[in-house]
C-alpha positions as CSV (number, residue, x, y, z in Angstrom):
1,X,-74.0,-16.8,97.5
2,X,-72.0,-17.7,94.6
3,X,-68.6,-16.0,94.4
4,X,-66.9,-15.2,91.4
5,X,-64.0,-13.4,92.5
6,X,-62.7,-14.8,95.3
7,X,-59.7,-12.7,95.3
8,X,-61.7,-10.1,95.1
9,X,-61.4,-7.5,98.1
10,X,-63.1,-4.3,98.5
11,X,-62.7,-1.5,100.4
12,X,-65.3,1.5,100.5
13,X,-65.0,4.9,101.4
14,X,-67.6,8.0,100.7
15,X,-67.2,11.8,99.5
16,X,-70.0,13.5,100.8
17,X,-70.4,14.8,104.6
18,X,-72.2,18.5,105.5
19,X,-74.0,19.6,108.8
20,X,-76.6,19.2,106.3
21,X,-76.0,16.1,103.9
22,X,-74.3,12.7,104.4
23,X,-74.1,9.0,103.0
24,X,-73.9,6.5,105.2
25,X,-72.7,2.9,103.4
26,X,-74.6,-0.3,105.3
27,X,-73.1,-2.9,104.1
28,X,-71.6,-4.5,100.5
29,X,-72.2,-7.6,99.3
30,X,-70.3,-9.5,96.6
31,X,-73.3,-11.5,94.7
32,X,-71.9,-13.6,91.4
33,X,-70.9,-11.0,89.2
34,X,-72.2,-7.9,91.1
35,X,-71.2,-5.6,94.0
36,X,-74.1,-4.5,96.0
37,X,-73.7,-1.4,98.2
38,X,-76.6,-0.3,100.5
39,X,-76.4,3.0,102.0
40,X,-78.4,5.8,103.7
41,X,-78.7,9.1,102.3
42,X,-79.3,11.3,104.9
43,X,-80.5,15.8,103.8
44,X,-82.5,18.2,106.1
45,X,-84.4,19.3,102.6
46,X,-86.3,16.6,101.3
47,X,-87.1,18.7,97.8
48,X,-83.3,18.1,97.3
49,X,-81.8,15.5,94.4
50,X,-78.1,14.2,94.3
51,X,-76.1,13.2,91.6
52,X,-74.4,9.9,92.9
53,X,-71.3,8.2,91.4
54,X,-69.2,5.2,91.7
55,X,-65.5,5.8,91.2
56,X,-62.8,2.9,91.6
57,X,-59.3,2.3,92.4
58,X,-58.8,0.8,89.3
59,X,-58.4,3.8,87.1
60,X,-57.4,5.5,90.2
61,X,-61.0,6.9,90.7
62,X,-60.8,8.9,87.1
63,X,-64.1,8.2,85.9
64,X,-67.4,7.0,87.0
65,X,-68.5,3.0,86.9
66,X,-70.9,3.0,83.9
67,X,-72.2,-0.6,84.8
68,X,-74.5,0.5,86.9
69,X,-77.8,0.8,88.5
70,X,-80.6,1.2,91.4
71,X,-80.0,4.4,93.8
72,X,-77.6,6.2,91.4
73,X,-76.7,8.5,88.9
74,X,-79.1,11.9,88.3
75,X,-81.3,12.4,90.6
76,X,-81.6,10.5,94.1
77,X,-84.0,11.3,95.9
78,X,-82.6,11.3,99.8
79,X,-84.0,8.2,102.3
80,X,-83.2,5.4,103.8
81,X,-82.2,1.5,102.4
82,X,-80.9,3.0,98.8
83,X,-78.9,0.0,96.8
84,X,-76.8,0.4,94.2
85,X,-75.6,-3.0,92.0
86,X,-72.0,-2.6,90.1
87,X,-71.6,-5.5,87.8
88,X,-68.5,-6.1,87.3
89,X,-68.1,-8.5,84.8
90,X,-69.2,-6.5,82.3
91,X,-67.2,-3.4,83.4
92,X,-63.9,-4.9,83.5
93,X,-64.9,-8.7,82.7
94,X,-63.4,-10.0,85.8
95,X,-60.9,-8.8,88.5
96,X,-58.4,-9.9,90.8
97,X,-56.9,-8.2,93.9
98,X,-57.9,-5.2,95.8
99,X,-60.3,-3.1,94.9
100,X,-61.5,0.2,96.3
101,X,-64.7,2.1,95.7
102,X,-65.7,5.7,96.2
103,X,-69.1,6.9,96.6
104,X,-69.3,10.5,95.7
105,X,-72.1,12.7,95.7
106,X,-73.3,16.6,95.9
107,X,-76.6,18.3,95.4
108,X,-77.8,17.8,91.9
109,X,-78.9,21.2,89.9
110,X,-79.8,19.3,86.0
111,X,-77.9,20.9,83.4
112,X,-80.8,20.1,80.7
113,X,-84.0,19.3,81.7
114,X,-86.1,17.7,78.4
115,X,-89.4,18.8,77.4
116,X,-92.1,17.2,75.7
117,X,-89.6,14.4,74.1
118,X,-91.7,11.4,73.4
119,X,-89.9,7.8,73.4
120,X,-93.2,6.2,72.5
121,X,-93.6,7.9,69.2
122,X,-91.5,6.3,65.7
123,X,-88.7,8.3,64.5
124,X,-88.6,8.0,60.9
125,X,-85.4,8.2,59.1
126,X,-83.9,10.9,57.0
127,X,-86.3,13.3,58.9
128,X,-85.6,16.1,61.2
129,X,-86.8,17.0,64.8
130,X,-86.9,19.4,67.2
131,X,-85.0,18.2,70.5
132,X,-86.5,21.3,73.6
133,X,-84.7,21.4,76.8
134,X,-84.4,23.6,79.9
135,X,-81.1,24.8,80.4
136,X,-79.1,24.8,84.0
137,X,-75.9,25.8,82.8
138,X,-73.9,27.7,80.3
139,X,-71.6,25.0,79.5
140,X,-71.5,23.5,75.7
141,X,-73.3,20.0,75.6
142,X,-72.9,17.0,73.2
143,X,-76.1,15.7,71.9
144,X,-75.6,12.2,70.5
145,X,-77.7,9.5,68.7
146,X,-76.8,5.5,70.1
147,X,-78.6,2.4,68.5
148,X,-77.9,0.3,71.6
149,X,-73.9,0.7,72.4
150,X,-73.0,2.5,68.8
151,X,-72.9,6.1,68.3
152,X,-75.1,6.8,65.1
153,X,-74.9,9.8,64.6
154,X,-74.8,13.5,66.7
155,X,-73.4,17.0,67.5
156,X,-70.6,18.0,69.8
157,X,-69.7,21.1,71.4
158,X,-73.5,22.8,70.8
159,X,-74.8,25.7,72.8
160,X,-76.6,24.9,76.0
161,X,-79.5,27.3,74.6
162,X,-82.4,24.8,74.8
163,X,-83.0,24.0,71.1
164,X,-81.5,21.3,68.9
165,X,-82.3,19.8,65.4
166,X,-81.9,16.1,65.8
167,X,-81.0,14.4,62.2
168,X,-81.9,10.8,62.0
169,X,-79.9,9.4,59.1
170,X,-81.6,7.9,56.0
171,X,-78.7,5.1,56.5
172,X,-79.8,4.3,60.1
173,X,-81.3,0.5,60.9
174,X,-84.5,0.4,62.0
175,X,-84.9,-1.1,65.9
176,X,-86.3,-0.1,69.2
177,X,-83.2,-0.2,71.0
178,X,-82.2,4.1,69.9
179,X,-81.6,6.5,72.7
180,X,-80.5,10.0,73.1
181,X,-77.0,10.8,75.2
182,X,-76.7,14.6,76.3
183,X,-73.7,14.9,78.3
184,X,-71.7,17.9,79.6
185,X,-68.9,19.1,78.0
186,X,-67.0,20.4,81.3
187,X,-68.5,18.1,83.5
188,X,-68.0,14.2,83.2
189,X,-70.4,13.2,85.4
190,X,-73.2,15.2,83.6
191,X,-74.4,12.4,81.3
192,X,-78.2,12.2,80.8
193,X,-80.1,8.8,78.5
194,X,-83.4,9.3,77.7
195,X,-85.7,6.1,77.2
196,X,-85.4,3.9,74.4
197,X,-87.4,4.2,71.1
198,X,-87.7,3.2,67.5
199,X,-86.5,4.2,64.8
200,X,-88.5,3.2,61.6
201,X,-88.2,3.8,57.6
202,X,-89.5,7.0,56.3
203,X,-91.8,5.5,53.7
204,X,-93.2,1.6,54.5
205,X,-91.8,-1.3,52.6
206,X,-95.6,-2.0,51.9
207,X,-96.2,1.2,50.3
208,X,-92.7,1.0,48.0
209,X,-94.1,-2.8,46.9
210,X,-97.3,-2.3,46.3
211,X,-97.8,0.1,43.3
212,X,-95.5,-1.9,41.4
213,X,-96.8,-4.7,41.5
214,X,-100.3,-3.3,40.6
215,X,-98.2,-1.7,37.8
216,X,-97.0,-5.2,36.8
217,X,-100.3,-6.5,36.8
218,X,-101.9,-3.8,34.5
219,X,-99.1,-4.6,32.1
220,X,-100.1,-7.9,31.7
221,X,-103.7,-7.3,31.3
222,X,-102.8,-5.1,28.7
223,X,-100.2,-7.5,26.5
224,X,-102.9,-10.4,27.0
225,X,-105.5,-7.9,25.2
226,X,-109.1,-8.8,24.8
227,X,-112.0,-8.4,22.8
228,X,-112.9,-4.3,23.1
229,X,-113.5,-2.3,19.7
230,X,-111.7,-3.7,16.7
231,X,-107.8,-3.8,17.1
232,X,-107.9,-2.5,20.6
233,X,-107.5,-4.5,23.1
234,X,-109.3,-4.3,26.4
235,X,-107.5,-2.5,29.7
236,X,-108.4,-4.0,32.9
237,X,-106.8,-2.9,35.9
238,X,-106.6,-5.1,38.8
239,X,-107.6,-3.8,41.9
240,X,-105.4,-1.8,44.4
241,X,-104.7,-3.8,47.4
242,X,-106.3,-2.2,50.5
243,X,-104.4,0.3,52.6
């Protein structure tokens, strides 16, 4: 194992303990750039889902870890041998001292559940769409547009009513890297990403090209001239490329 902090310690303590719910933490490892945590998550009701978080000591346990993944965030399904990986590095970029983490968790009720939102499809720019949720709360949500880490574009403070008009701007890059963030507006840990997808130009480069230079070819054709009816010259045009 390859340390990369060794003055690195970290304690661990959990917020979550009913007669009917617990979390149990196994054991954490400190791998290169990473803190591993495995943990139990022990419910009576199987059906249930937890929203987990990692808080630290760092920010004095203000807002949940972001660099995260495995057995966390929306939806964790309860069981045994869950892992969660922290990276570190690219949270803070490196830390010295001590270091304590929180694991809190509580039953999770979703406060948008998406419908029929394809991330396979091409979103085309300058066009409009139709975003359809499921509402779980009556708290206002923020609906924003990222194109990896950058915020393109989006809507704050919008009625959790379960229909939104998502405007992807005509000045957008293309790239497969977009994704939708819907977060809570009360509720910091409510944050929901949806897959990735791509975001293409309304009208193809090919289709902008083309006519002009079957334009530009006609002209010439024309200007050469030929030998039709006397003192008119012949019009040829070439042939449209296939679409």
């Amino acid at each position: 194992m390859k340390r990369l902090f060794p003055a690195l310690a970290v304690a661990f303590a959990c917020v979550m303990h009913t007669q009917a719910q617990s979390v149990t933490v196994k054991k954490i490892e400190l791998n290169g750039e990473k803190v591993i945590i495995y943990y139990d998550l022990d419910d009576s009701n199987a059906s249930h889902e937890f929203l987990l978080n990692v808080f630290a000591s760092k920010d004095n346990f203000t807002a949940p870890l972001t660099k995260v993944k495995g057995d966390v965030g929306q939806e964790v399904k309860p069981g045994l041998n869950k892992k969660i990986e922290w990276n570190i590095m690219q949270e803070y970029g490196g830390y010295k001292g001590k270091l304590a983490l929180e694991l809190r968790g509580k039953v999770y009720v979703p406060f948008v559940k998406l419908q029929g939102f394809d991330t396979e499809k091409k979103y085309k720019r300058g066009k409009l769409y139709n975003i359809v949720w499921k509402p779980g709360s009556t708290d206002p949500i923020h609906i924003e547009l990222y194109k990896g880490n950058e915020r393109v574009a989006g809507d704050m403070n919008i009625p959790n009513n379960g229909t939104y008009t998502l405007n992807v701007p005509s000045s957008a890059k293309k790239g497969s890297d977009y994704r939708l963030k819907i977060s809570d507006s009360k509720t910091t840990e409510y944050v929901l990403y949806t897959d990735y997808f791509k975001v293409a130009p309304k009208v193809p480069l090919l289709l902008k090209v083309v006519p002009v230079v079957a334009v530009a070819g006609a002209l010439a054709t024309v200007a050469k001239g030929g030998g039709g009816e006397k003192g008119k010259p012949d019009i040829t045009l070439p042939p449209f490329p296939n679409n």
